[in-house]
C-alpha positions in Angstrom: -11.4 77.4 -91.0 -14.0 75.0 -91.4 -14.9 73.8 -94.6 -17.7 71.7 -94.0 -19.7 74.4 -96.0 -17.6 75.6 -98.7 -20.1 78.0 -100.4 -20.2 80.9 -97.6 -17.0 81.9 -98.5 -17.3 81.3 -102.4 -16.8 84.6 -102.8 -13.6 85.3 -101.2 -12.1 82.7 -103.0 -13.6 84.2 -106.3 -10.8 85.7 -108.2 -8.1 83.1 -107.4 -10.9 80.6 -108.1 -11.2 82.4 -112.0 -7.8 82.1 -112.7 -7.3 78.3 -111.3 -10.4 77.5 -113.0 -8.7 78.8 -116.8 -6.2 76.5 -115.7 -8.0 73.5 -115.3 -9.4 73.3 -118.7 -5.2 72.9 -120.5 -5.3 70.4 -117.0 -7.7 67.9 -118.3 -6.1 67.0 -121.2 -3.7 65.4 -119.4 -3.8 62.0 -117.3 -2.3 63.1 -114.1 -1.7 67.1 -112.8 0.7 67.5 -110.2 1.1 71.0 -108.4 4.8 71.1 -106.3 5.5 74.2 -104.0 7.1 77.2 -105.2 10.2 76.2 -104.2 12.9 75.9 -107.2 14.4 72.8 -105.6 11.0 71.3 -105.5 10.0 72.5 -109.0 13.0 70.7 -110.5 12.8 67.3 -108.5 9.5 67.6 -109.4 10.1 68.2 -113.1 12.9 65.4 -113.3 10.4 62.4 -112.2 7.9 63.9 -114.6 10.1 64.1 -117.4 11.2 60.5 -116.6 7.7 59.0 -116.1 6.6 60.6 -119.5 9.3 58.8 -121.6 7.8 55.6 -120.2 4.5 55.9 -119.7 1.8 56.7 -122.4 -0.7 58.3 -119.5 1.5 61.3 -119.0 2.0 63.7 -116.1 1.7 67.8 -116.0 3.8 69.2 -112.9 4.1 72.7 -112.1 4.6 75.0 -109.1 1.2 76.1 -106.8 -0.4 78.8 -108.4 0.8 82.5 -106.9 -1.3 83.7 -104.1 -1.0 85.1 -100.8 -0.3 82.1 -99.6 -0.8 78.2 -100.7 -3.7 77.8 -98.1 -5.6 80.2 -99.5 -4.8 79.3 -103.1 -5.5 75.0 -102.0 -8.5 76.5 -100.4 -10.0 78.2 -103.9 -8.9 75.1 -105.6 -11.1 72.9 -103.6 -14.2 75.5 -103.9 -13.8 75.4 -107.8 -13.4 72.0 -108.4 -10.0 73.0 -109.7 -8.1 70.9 -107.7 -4.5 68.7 -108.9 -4.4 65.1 -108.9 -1.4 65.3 -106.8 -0.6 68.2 -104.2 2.9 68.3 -102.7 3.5 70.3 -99.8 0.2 70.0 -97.7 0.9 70.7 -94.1 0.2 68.0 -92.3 -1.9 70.2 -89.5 -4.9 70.8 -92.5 -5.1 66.9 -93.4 -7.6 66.5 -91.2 -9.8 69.2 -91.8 -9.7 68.6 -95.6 -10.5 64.8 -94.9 -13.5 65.5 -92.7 -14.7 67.9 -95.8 -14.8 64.9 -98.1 -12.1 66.6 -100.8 -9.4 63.8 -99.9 -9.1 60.3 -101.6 -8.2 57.9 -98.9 -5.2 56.4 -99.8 -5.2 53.0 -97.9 -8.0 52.1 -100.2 -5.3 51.7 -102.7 -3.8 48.3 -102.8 -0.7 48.3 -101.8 -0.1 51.3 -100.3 0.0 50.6 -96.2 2.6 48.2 -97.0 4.5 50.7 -99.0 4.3 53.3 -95.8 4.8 51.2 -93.3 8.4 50.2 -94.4 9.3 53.2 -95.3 8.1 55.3 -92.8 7.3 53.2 -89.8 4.6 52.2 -87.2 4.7 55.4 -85.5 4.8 57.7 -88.8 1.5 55.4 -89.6 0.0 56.6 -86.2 0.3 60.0 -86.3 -1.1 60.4 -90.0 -4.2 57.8 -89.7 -7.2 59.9 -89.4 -9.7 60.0 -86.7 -12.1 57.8 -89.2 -9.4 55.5 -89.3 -8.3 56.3 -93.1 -5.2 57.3 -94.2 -5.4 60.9 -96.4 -1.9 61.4 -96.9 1.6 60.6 -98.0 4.4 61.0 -95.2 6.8 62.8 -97.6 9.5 65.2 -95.9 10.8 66.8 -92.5 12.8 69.8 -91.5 13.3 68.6 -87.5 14.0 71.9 -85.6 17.3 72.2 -83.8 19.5 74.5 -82.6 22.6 76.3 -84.7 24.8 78.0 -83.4 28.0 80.1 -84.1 30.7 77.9 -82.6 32.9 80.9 -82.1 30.7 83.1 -80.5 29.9 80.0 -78.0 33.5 80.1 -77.6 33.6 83.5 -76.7 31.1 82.6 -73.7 33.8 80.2 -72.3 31.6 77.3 -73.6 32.3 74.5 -75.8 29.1 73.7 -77.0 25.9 75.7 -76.9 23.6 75.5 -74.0 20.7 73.1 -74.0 18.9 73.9 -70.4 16.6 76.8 -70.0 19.1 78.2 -67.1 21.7 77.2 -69.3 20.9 79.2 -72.3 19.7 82.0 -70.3 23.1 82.5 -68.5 24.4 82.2 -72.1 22.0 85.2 -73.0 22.8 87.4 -70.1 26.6 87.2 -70.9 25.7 87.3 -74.6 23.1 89.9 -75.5 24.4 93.6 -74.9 24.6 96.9 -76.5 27.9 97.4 -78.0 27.8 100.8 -79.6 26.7 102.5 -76.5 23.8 103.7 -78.2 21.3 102.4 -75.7 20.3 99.8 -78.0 20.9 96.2 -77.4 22.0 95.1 -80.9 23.7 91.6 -80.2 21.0 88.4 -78.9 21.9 85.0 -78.3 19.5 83.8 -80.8 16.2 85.5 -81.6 12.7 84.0 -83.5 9.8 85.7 -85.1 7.5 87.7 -82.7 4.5 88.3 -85.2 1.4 87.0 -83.9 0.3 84.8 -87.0 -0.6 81.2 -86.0 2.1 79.8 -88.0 5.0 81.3 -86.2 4.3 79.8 -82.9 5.1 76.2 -85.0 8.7 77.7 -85.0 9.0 78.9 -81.3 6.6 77.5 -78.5 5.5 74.0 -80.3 9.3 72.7 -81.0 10.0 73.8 -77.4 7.0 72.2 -75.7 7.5 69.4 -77.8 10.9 69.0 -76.4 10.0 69.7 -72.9 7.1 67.1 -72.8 8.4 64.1 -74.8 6.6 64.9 -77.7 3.3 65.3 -76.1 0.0 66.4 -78.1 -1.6 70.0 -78.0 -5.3 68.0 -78.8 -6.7 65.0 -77.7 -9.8 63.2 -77.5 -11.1 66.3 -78.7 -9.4 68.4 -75.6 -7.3 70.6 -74.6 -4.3 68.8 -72.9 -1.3 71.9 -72.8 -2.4 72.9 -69.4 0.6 71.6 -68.1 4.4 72.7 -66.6 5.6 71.7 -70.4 4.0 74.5 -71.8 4.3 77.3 -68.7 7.7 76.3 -68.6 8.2 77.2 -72.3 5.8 80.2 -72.1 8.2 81.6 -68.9 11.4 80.5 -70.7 10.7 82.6 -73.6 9.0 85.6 -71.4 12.4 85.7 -69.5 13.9 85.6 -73.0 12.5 88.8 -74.5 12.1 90.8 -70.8 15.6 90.5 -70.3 16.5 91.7 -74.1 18.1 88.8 -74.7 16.3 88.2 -77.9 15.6 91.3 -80.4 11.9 92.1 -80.3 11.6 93.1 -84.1 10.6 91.0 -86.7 13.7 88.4 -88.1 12.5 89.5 -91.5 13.9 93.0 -91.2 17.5 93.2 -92.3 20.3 91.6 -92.7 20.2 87.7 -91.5 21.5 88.4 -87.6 22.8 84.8 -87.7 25.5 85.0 -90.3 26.4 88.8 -89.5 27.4 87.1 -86.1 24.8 89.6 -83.9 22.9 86.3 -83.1 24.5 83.2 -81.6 21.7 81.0 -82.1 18.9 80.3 -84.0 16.2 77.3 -84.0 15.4 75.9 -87.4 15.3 73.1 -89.8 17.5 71.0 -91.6 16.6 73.6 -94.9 19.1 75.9 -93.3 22.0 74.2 -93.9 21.9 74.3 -97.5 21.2 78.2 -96.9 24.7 78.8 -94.5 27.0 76.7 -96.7 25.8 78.8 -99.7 26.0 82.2 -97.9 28.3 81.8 -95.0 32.1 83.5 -94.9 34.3 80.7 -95.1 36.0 81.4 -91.4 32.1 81.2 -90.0 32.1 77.7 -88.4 28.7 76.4 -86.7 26.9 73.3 -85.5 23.8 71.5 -84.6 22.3 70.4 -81.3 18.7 69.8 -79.7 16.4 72.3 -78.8 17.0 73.8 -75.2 14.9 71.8 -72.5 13.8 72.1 -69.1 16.4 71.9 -66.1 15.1 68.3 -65.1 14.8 67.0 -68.4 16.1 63.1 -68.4 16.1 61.1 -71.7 15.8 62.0 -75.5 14.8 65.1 -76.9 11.7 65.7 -79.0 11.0 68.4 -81.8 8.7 69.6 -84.1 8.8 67.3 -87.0 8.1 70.2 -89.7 6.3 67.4 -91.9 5.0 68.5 -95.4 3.1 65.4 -97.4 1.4 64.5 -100.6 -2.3 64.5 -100.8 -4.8 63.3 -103.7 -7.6 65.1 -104.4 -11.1 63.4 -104.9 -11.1 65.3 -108.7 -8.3 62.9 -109.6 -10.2 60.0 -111.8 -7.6 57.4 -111.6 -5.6 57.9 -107.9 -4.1 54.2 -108.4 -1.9 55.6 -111.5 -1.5 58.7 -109.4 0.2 56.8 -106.4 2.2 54.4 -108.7 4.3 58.0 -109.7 4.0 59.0 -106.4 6.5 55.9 -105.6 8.7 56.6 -108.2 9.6 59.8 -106.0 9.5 57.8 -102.7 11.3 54.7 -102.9 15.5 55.0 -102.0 16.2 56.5 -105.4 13.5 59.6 -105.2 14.6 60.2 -101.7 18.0 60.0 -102.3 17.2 62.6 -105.5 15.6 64.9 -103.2 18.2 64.9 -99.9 20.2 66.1 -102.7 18.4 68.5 -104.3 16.4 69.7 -101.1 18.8 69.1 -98.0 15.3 68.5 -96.5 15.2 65.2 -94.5 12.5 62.1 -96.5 10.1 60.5 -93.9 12.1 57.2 -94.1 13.1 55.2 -91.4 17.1 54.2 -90.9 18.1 56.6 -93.3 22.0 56.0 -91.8 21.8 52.1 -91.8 20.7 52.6 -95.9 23.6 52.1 -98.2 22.1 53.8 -100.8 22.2 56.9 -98.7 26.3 56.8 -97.8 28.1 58.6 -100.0 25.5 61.5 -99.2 26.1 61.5 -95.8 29.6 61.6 -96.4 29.6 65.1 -98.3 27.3 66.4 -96.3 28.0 65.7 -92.6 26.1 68.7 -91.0 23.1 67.1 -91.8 23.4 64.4 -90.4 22.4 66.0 -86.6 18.9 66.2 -88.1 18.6 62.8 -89.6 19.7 61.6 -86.0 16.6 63.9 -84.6 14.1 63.0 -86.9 13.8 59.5 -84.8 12.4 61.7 -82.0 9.9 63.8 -83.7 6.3 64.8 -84.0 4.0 66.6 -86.9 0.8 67.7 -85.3 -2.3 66.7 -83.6 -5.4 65.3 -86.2 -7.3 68.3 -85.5 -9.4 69.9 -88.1 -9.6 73.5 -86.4 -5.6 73.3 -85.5 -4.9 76.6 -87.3 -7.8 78.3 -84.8 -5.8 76.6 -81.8 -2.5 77.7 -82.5 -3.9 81.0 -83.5 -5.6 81.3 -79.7 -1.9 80.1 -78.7 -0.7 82.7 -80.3 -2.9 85.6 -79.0 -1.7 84.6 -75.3 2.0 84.3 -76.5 1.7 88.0 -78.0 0.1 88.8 -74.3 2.7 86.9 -72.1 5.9 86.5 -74.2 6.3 89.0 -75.9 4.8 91.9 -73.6 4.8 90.9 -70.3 1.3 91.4 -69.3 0.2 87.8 -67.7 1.8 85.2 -66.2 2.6 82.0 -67.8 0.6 80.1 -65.9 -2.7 82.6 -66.8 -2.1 82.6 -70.0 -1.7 78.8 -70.7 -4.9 78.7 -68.7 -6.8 80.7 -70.6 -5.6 79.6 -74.0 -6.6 75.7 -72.9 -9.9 77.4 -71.6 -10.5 78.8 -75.0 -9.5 75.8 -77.0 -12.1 74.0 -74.8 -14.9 76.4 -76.1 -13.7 76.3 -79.8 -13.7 72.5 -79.0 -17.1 72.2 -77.7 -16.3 71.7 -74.7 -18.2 73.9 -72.0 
């Protein structure tokens, strides 16, 4: 969605805009207004810096979660329209940066003194790359990663003969022929080696076909200068990977949502996700269910490191914020060894920081918490997303030809890449 011209859909926005908009006026009476995600380890490492910056500071800070909506797009998106907007937002995906900054609603944060040289050691050259904007500004914080990798059930792996899970496409496919059967005799198939979300919502194809294209190509872009650039074996190879997938049965074709989790019942052996899980399976898990990590399967010929999906969530400031220098120096406070530290702890989500195992300060973590380290090792090989300000609509396209190929068989990989790049083109401008 293009925001260029907010006020045609004004009204759409109306209601969440109200209710942001009563908000705002308890909002102003404070110095700095910090919305977090919804997430209760992010509310309290959110809470815990603000508590500590208001004992010593007399400009004090307001956190709280995203206000309820159907989703935090749509209530960011009503925010901006009514003026209603934090100081701070933490948990923009990086994918929308672009379209926000284009809009005028971001503060450019390398205007702030300081604050390149504060990114660049933490975060690297490379991190710097991918989030400078196409007007050469920088419109947000690198903040935190979930790399996506592979887990898997180490004694269902086992039970295929293997030692570790399969990390080739004819690799993990033999695994899923061997794997996936009915075991009732019901006519059902109702054990997969892995399976992944089939609905056809933009956002679920950043959990299927982008990690695995990313770690077929090297981490090459969807988007660039302005074009379409997927037309390639990277992504027909993914798109025929995954359409052998669910044609065979080898993954379930309903929705990961329904149910019990098929991972920890043991009817999966796989799954692709982020270092988030982790946290989740220690919690949950029986205490005989042993698993690992490793990378994302790849093509056949694949030589050299594996790429993923970077998962990147940052901090934004809004152009409503009247002083964004105070803003950025409690954004630091949250940042620097001790804040990231605080929130590997609290999160299990991986900071944005470079040489996170060389760090002393991050040892004794590491130590106590070993099966994350897999994804702090990925997140040197890693990518967020194009700066593209219609990425939604081109991962949405994606996603209409996935639905068409993947998941029911009706073109061929190679059409359907085709004719997704063809569309992108036109959504592009290009003709």
């Amino acid at each position: 969605m293009n925001i260029r011209n907010l006020k045609p859909i004004f009204n759409y926005f109306f209601a969440i805009t109200l209710l942001l908009s009563c908000n705002g006026h308890e909002q102003k009476e404070k110095t700095i207004t910090f919305w977090s995600s919804n997430a209760s380890q992010e509310i309290l490492f959110t809470a815990y810096f603000a508590d500590k910056w208001n004992e010593n500071h007399s400009e004090k800070l307001e956190s709280q979660p995203i206000p309820e909506g159907q989703s935090s797009e749509e209530v960011i998106m009503a925010a901006v329209v009514g003026r209603t907007t934090p100081d701070i937002y933490a948990n923009m995906w990086q994918g929308l940066v672009e379209m926000y900054a284009k809009s005028g609603v971001l503060v450019p944060l390398d205007t702030i003194e300081g604050f390149t040289d504060f990114i660049m050691a933490r975060s690297g050259e490379a991190v710097v790359k991918e989030i400078t904007s196409a007007d050469g500004h920088i419109y947000q914080i690198p903040w935190k990663i979930n790399p996506f990798m592979t887990i898997y059930n180490e004694k269902k792996i086992a039970q295929l003969g293997l030692d570790v899970v399969p990390t080739t496409y004819s690799a993990y496919l033999k695994a899923g022929k061997d794997f996936s059967k009915d075991t009732d005799g019901d006519g059902y198939v109702d054990k997969w080696i892995g399976d992944t979300e089939v609905k056809n919502i933009w956002h679920q194809r950043l959990n299927n076909f982008y990690p695995l294209y990313l770690a077929a190509s090297n981490g090459a872009p969807l988007i660039k200068d302005n074009k379409a650039v997927f037309n390639n074996e990277y992504a027909v190879g993914v798109f025929n990977f995954l359409q052998t997938i669910y044609r065979e049965g080898y993954f379930a074709k309903e929705s990961n949502t329904v149910g019990s989790d098929k991972f920890l019942a043991g009817h999966t052996a796989t799954k692709w996700t982020g270092a988030w899980d982790v946290s989740y399976l220690e919690r949950y898990k029986e205490d005989d269910f042993e698993y690992n990590i490793a990378h994302l399967p790849v093509p056949d010929d694949h030589r050299g490191v594996v790429y993923t999906y970077a998962d990147p969530k940052n901090i934004v400031l809004f152009n409503t914020c009247k002083n964004p220098a105070l803003a950025w120096e409690f954004i630091k406070t949250m940042i620097d060894e001790a804040g990231d530290l605080k929130f590997l702890e609290l999160s299990g989500q991986i900071p944005r920081r470079q040489k996170i195992k060389e760090n002393e300060v991050f040892q004794v973590f590491l130590r106590e918490n070993p099966k994350i380290i897999p994804f702090i090792d990925q997140s040197n090989y890693v990518y967020g997303t194009d700066n593209c300000e219609v990425l939604i609509e081109v991962l949405d396209i994606i996603s209409q030809e996935y639905e068409s190929c993947v998941i029911h068989n009706k073109k061929t990989p190679a059409k359907a890449i085709a004719d997704a790049s063809r569309a992108v083109d036109i959504l592009l401008g290009n003709f």
